[in-house]
KOLLUM-856777 format. One line per field, with one value per residue (C-alpha): x, y, z. Coordinates in steps of 0.5 Angstrom, whole numbers, plus 2048, in hexadecimal, padded with zeros to 3 digits. Example, Ala and Ser with C-alpha at 12.3 -4.5 7.8 and 13.67 -1.06 7.14 Angstrom:
residues 2
xx	(819_81B) .
yy	(7F7_7FE) .
zz	(810_80E) .
***
This chain:
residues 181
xx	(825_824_825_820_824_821_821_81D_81A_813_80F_812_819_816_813_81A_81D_81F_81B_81D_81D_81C_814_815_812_810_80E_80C_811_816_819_819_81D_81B_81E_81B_815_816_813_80E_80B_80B_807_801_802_800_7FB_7F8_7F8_7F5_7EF_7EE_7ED_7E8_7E4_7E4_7DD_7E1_7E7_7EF_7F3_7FA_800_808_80B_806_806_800_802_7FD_800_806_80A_806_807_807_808_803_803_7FD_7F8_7F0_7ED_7E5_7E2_7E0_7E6_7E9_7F0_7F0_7F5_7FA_7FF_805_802_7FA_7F9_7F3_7F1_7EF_7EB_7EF_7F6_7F9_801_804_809_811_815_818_811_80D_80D_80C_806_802_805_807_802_7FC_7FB_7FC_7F7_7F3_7F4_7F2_7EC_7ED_7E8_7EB_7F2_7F5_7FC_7FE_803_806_80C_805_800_7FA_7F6_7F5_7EF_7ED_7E7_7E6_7E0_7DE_7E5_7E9_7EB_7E8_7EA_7E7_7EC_7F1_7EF_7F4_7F4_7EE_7EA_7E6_7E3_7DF_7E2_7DD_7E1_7E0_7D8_7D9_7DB_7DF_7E7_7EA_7F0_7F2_7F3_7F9_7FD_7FD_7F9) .
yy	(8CB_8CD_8D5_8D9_8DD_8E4_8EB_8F1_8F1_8F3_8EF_8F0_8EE_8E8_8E5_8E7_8E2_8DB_8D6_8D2_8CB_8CF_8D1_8D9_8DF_8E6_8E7_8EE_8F0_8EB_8E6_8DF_8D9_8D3_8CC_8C7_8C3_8BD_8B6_8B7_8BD_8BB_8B4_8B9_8BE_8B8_8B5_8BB_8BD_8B7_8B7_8BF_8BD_8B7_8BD_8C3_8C4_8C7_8CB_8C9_8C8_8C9_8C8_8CA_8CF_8D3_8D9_8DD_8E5_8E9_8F0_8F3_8F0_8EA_8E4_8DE_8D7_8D3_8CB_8C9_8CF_8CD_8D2_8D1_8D2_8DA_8DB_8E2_8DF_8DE_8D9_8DD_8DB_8DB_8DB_8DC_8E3_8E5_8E1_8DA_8D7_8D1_8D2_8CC_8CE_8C7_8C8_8C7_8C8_8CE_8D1_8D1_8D8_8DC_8D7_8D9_8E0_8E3_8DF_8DE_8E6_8E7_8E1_8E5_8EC_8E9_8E6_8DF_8DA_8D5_8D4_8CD_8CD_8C5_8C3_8BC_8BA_8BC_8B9_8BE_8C3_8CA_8CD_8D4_8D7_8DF_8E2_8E9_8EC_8E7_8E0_8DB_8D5_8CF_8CB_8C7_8BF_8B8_8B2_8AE_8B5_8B8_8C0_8C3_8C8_8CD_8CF_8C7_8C8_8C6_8BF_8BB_8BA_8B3_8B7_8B0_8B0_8B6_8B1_8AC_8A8) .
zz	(81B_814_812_80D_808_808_803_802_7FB_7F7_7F4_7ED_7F0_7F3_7ED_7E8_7ED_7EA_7EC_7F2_7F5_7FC_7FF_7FD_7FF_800_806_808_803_805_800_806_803_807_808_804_807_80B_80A_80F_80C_805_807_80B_805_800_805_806_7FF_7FC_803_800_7F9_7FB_7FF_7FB_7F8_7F2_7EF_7EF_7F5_7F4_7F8_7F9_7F7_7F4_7F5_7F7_7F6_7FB_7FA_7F8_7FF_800_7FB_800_7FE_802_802_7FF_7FD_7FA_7F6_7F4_7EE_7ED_7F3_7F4_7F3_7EB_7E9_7E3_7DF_7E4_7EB_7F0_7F0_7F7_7FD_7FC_7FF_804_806_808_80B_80E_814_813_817_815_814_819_81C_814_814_81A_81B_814_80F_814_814_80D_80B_810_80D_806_808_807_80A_80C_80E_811_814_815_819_817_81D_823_81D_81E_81A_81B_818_817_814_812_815_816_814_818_819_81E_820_81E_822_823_820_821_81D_820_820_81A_819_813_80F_80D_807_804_804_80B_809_80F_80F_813_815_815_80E_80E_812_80E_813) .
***
């Protein structure tokens, strides 16, 4: 199993660091260092992508490594990010600045439990309206949705399966489509 490589460090630190070729982040004022992604999680992220940019009723979306600074401990890199016109994320110059509106993090081996454990509660705690966690060895789609100060479950949806996302303009999602089907 692949290791994460880990240090303490401020936000000034994190952005003085050279640019890596790894997925890096400041979690909780932890620099993580991961493995590259695999090839099945760089197929759903360019699927996924592509389906997100088809859907969006406005703005930009982008994807990783992009870093989206939250506070002076937390500058996640998520795997696909949408930001809609007149978002509270602004795009500067050398990464997103505030909660978007989708986040999209893609499953890899390495990552699964940062994702739905350390991500998940600061997505949440940011307020962010729609988070999707996707796994593309099992091939599902895990939807969250924020009301009333906390996240609730859309559901859990398989090739074959569609949901509406409520931060597409309740646009329908073929989650068929993320798996290349």
């Amino acid at each position: 199993m692949a290791q994460f490589i880990t240090a303490r460090m401020t936000a000034d630190e994190y952005f003085a660091l050279p640019e890596s070729l790894n997925p890096t982040e400041l979690l909780d004022g932890e620099l993580i260092v991961s493995p590259a992604p695999v090839p099945k999680h760089q197929r759903s992220s360019r699927n996924i992508e592509m389906l997100i940019e088809e859907l969006k009723p406005n703005g930009e979306v982008f994807h990783a490594p992009i870093d989206l600074y939250l506070d002076k401990a937390n500058i996640p890199q998520p795997d696909i990010v949408w930001i809609a016109a007149n978002s509270r994320c602004v795009v500067g110059e050398k990464y997103l600045q505030g909660p978007p509106e989708l986040i999209v993090e893609i499953f890899s081996p390495s990552t699964e439990t940062k994702d739905r454990k350390g991500k998940f509660n600061l997505y949440q705690h940011y307020a962010v309206p729609e988070y999707w966690m996707v796994d593309p060895e099992l091939e599902f789609i895990e939807v969250y949705s924020y009301e009333n100060g906390a996240y609730k479950r859309l559901g859990l949806f398989e090739p074959g399966e569609t949901f509406v996302s409520p931060v597409l303009g309740g646009k329908t999602v073929d989650v068929s489509r993320a798996f290349g089907r």
